[in-house]
C-alpha positions in Angstrom: 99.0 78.8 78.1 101.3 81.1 75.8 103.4 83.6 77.7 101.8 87.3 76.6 105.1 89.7 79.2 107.6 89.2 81.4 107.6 91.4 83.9 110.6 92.7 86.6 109.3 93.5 89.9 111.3 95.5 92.3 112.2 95.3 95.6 109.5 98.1 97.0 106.5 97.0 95.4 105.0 96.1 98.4 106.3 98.7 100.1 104.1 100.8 97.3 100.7 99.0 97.0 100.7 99.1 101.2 101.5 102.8 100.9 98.6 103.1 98.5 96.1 100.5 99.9 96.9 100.7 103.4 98.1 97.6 103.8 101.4 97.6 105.3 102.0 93.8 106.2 105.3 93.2 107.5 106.0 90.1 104.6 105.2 92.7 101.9 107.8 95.5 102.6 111.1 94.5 103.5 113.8 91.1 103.4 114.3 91.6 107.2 110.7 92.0 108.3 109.4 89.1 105.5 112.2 87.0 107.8 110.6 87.0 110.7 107.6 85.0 108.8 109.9 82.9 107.4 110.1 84.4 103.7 113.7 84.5 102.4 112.2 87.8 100.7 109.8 90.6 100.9 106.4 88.7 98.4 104.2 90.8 96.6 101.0 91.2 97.7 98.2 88.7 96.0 95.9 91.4 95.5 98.5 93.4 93.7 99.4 90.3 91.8 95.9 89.7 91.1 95.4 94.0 90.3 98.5 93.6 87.9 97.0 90.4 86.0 93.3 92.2 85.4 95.3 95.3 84.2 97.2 93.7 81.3 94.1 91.3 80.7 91.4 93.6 80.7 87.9 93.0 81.7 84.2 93.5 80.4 82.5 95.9 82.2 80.4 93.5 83.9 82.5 90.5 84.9 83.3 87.5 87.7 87.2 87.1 88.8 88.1 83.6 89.8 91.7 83.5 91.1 94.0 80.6 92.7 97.5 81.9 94.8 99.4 79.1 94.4 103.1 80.5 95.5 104.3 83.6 96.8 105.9 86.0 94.5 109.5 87.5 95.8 110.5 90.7 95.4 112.8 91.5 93.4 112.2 89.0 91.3 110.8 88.0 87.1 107.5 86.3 86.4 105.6 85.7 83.3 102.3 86.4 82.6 100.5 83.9 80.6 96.7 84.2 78.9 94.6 82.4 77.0 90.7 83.5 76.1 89.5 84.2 79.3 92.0 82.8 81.4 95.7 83.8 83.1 98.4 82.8 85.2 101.7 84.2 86.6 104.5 81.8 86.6 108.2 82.0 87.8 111.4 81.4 85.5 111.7 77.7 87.0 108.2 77.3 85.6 106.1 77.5 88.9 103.0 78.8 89.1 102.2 81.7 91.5 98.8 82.6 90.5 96.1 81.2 88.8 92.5 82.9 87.2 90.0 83.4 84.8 87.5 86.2 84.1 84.1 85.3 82.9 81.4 88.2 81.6 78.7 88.5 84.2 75.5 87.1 82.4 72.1 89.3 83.2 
């Protein structure tokens, strides 16, 4: 699949999506508190990653979202988003792939 951005995340993005979805899981928002989990990091949350995908890919208005989490994404950090046709991913520098998905028009 052919690489369409790269984007930087910061360090508070989950620290912002939980302040705006009210989701304030202790992995998302800071190194020390991700720690205690055992992430290295603060990840992003997979909605967020998922909510980030669908905004660069667009969607019909009528649509099914299929999407795989395959790795945590740590914050800071780079990925890539990939898409081809109806399908995307989000993939690290060393090539591993956080996040999987395809959407498909919903058929009446």
């Amino acid at each position: 699949m052919a690489a369409v951005a790269e984007w930087r995340l910061a360090g508070d993005v989950g620290r912002r999506y939980g302040a705006a979805s009210g989701d304030r899981n202790p992995i998302h928002l800071y190194p020390l508190t991700a720690r205690l989990f055992g992430f290295r990091r603060a990840i992003a949350h997979g909605m967020w990653t998922v909510a980030r995908c669908l905004a660069a890919h667009g969607t019909p208005a009528a649509a099914v979202l299929r999407a795989d989490f395959r790795a945590p994404v740590p914050l800071p950090g780079t990925v890539t988003y990939a898409a081809e046709d109806g399908l995307f991913e989000l993939r690290a520098a060393d090539g591993r792939t956080h996040l999987t998905g395809g959407v498909y028009p919903l058929v009446s």
